[in-house]
C-alpha positions in Angstrom: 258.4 -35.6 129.3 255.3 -33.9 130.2 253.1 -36.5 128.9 254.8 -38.6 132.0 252.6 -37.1 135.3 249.6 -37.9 133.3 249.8 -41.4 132.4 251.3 -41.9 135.9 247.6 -40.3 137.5 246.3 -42.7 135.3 248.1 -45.7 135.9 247.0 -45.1 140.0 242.9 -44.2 139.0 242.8 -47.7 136.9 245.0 -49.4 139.7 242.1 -48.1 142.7 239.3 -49.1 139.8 240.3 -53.0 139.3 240.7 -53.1 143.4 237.4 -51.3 144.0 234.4 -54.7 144.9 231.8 -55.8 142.6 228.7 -54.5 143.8 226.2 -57.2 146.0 223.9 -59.0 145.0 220.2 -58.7 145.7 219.5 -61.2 148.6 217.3 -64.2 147.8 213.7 -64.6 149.1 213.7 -66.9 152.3 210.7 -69.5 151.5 209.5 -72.0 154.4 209.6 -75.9 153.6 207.4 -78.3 155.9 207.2 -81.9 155.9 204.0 -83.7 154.5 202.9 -84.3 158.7 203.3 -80.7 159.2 200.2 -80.1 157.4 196.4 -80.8 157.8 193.5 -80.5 156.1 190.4 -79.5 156.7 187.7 -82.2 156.6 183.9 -81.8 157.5 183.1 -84.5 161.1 180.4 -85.1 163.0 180.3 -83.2 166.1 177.5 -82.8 168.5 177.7 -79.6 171.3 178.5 -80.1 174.7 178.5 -79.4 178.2 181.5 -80.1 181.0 180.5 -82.1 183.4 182.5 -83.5 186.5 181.8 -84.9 189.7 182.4 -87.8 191.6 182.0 -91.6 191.2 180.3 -93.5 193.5 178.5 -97.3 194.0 175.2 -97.0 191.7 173.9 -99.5 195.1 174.8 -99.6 199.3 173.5 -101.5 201.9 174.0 -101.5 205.6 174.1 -105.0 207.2 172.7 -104.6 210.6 171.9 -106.0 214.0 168.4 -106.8 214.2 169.2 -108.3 217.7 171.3 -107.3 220.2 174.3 -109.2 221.2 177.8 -110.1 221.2 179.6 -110.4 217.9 180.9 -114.3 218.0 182.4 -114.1 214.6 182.7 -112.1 211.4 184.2 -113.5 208.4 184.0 -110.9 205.8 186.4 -108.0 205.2 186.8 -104.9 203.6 187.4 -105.9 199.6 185.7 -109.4 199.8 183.1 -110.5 197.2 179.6 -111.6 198.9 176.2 -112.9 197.5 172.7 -112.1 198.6 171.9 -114.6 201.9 175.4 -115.9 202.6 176.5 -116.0 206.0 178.7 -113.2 207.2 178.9 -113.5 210.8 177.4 -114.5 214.2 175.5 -113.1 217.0 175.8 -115.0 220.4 172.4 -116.8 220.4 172.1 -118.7 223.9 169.7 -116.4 225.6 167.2 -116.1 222.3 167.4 -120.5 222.3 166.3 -120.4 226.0 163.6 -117.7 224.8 162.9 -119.8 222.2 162.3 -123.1 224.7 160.5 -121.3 227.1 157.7 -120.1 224.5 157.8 -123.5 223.2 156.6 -124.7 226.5 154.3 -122.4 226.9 152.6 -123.2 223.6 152.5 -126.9 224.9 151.0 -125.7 228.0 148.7 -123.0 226.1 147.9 -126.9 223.6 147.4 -128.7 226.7 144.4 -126.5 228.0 142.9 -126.0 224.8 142.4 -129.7 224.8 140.8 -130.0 228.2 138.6 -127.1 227.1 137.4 -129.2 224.1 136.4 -132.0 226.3 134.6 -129.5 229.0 132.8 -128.2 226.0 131.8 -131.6 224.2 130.5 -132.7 227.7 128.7 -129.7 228.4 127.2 -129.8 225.1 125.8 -133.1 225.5 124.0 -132.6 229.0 122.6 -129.6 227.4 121.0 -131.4 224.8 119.5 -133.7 227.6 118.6 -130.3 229.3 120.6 -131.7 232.3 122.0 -128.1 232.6 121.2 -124.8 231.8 122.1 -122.2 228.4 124.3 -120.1 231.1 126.3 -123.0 232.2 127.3 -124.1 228.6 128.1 -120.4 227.7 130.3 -120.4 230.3 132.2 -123.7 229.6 132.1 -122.3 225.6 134.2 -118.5 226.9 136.7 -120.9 228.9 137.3 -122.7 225.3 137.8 -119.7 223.4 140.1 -118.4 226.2 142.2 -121.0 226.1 142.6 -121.1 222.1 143.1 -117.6 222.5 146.1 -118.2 225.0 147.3 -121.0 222.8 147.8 -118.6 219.7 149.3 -115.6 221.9 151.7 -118.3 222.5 152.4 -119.4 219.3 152.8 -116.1 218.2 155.7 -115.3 221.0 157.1 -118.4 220.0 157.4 -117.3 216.4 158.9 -114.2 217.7 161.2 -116.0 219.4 162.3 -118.2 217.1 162.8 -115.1 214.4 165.0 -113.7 216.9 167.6 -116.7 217.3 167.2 -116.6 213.6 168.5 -113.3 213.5 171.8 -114.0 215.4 172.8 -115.3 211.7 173.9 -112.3 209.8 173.1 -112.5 206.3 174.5 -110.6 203.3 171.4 -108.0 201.9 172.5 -108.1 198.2 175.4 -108.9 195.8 178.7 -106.7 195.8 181.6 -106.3 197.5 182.2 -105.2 201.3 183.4 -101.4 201.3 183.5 -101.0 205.4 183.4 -103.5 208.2 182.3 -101.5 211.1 182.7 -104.1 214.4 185.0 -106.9 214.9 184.4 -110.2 216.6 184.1 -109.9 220.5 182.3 -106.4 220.4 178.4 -105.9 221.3 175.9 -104.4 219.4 172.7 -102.7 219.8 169.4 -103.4 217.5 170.2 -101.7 214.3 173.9 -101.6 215.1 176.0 -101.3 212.0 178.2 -104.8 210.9 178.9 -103.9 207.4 178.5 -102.3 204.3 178.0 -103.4 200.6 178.5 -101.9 197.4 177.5 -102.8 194.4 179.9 -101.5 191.7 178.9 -103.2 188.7 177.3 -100.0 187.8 178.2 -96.4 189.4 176.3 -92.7 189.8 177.9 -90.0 188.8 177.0 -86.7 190.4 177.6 -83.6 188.9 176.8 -79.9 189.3 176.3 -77.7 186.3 175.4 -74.1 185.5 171.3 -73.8 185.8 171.8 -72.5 181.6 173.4 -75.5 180.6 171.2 -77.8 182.2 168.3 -76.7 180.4 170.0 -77.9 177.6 170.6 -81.5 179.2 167.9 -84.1 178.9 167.9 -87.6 180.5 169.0 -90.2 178.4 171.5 -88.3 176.5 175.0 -89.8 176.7 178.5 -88.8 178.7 182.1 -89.6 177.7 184.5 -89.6 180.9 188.0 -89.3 181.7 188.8 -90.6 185.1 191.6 -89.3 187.6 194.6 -91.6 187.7 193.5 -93.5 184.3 194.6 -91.6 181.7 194.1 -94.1 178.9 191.0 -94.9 179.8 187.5 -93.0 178.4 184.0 -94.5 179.9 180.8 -94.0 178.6 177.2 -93.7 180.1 174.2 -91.6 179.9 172.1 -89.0 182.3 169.6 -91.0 184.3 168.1 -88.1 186.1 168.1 -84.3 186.7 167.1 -82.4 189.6 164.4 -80.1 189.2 165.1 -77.5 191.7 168.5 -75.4 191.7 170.9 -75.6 195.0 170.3 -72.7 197.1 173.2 -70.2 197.3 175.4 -72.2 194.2 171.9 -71.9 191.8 173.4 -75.1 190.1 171.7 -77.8 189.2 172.3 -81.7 190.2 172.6 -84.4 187.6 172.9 -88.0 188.1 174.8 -90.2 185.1 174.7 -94.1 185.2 178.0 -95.9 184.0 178.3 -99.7 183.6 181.5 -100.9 185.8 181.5 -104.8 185.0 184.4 -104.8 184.2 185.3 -103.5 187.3 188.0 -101.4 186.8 186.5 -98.1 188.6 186.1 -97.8 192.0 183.9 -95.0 193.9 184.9 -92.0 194.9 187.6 -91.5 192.2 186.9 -88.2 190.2 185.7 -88.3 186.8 185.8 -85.1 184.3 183.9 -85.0 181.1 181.3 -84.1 178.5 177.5 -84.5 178.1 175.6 -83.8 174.9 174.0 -81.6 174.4 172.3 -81.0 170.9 171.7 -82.5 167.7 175.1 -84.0 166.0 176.0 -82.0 162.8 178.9 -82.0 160.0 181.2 -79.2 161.3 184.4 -77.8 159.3 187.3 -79.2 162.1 191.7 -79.1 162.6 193.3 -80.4 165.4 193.1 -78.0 168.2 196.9 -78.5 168.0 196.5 -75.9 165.0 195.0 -73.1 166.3 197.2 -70.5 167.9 196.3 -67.4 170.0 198.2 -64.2 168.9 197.0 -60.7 170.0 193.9 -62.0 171.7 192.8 -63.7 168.7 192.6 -67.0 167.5 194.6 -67.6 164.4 195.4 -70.5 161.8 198.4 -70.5 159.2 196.9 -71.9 155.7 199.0 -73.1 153.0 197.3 -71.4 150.1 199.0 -72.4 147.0 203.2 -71.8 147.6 202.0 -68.5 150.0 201.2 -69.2 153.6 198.1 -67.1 155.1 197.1 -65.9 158.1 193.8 -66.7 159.0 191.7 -65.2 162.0 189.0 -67.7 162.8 186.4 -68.5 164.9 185.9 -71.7 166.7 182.9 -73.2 168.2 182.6 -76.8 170.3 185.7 -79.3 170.8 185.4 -83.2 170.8 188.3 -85.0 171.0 191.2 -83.4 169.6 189.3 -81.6 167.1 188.2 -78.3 167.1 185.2 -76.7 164.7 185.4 -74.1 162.7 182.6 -71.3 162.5 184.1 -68.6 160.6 187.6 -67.7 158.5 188.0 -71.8 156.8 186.5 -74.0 154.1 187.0 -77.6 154.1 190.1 -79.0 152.3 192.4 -76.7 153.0 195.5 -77.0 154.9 197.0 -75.7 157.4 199.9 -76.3 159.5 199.1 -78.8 162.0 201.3 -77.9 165.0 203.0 -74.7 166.2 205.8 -74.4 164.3 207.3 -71.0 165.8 206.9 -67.6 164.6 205.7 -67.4 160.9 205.1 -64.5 159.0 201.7 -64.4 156.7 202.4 -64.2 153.1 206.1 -65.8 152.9 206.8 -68.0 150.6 206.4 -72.0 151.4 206.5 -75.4 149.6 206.1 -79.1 150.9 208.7 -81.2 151.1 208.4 -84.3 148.9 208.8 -88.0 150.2 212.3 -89.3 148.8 211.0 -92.3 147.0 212.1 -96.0 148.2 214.8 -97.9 146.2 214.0 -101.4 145.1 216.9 -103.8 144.9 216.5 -105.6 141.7 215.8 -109.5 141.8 218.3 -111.6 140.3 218.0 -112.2 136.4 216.3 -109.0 135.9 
């Protein structure tokens, strides 16, 4: 009986053993998985520097139809948006008081013709008497001037007479050049001086560019080297041209400099005054280590990449040089060929663990009979 409290104290310590837990488990790893797309690799391009450039688009040509007579405007027939070729007829000046100029200094060339020939005939006559010494040297001089005056009257009056008649030709307004009207400045009925302005044309099958940039980067502009545009309200579209010229003084107070870029248009799907933002080259082209720009990532004031190097992923500080496109270079902190993840994927930690996740292959159906 006193062996009994014992194997009772026992019984309870082996009772609180066998309901006492197993001890846990050391938790696993966690290790990252990306899709093939998630990843990118590093590949040498061709990429040439840059500077930004912007400015404003506008009509590589203009020209002012004007009055070169005064008058009423009879008719105009042109307006705003309407295609017009050099010498067609745009309009009408009233012309009834340049025909009646025109008459009168027709007449008076008839009159000045009229005198001329009675002159002649004074002259012939005098000449012969003189060679009969019927009158004297003096006389014949005289008869001689009268000629000469009245040719000279005759050609003063053809002269007004071609004035004239340039003047009713004038009350026809003609188109100075191909393009397309941009501003119609009177209507029918109105009058306008001598150099009044009708309308203007604009040639748009080419447009200027105007930009200002920084007086360092310009020095490293040159004409001739080539732009690539993106236009306000066209996002899909991405024009080309080149510098034409470069202004060699600076603007006082801004100390920028003015460059003017030539785009072809004939297609005609710009119109001036839209704003246009781009690049202009600016160096030699070279093969440059480049990602996406999509890859890089600022943390802490620096500019980071995550590299899959073998199953660890690494961070990477880097250094990064000219865009084009979508693609950045790399100066510093990357060698071509290896990849890094393409996009920001969230927080990642540098050194965990991470594999690529495989494809799942494609079933084939087998063909009957095989």
């Amino acid at each position: 009986m006193k062996l009994l409290p014992f194997v009772l104290a026992l019984a309870a310590l082996s009772l609180v053993a066998c309901n006492r837990a197993p001890p846990a488990a050391p938790a696993a790893t966690a290790q990252l998985e990306f899709a093939a797309a998630d990843l990118v690799g590093a590949e040498l391009r061709p990429m040439t520097p840059t500077v930004v450039i912007s400015g404003t688009l506008r009509p590589w040509r203009e020209a002012t139809v004007k009055a070169k007579v005064a008058g009423e405007v009879l008719a105009l027939t042109v307006r705003e948006g309407d295609t017009v070729k050099s010498g067609q007829v745009i309009g009408r000046i009233d012309a009834n008081d340049y025909r009646a100029r025109l008459a009168g200094a027709e007449a008076d060339v008839a009159a000045a013709q009229a005198a001329l020939g009675v002159a002649d005939k004074n002259q012939a006559t005098q000449a012969a008497l003189l060679a009969k010494n019927f009158i004297s040297a003096n006389a014949y001089d005289t008869t001689a001037g009268n000629r000469d005056a009245a040719k000279a009257r005759l050609d003063a009056a053809k002269a007004a007479a071609d004035v004239a008649r340039k003047a009713l030709a004038d009350t026809t307004l003609l188109a100075t050049m191909d393009g397309i009207v941009s501003a119609r400045i009177v209507q029918a009925g109105e009058r306008v001086a001598v150099d009044g302005r009708i309308v203007t044309i604009s040639d748009i099958s080419r447009l200027e560019l105007a930009a200002s940039v920084a007086a360092g980067d310009s020095a490293r502009l040159s004409t001739g080297a080539e732009i690539t545009l993106g236009v306000e309200g066209l996002s899909d579209l991405r024009v080309t041209g080149r510098i034409e010229r470069i202004n060699p003084s600076a603007a006082a107070g801004s100390r920028t400099i003015e460059l003017y870029a030539l785009i072809d248009n004939r297609d005609a799907r710009l119109r001036g005054g839209l704003f246009a933002q781009g690049e202009a080259a600016a160096g030699v082209t070279e093969q440059r280590v480049a990602v996406p720009a999509s890859a890089v990532r600022e943390e802490g004031g620096a500019l980071v990449l995550y590299v899959l190097s073998g199953e660890k992923l690494q961070r990477r500080q880097v250094r990064t040089t000219l865009m084009q496109g979508e693609w950045v270079a790399i100066t510093e902190g990357l060698a071509a060929g290896e990849r890094v993840v393409r996009y920001n994927l969230g927080p990642l930690k540098d050194g965990s663990r991470a594999t690529v996740k495989l494809a799942a292959p494609v079933a084939i159906a087998p063909t009957p009979g095989s």
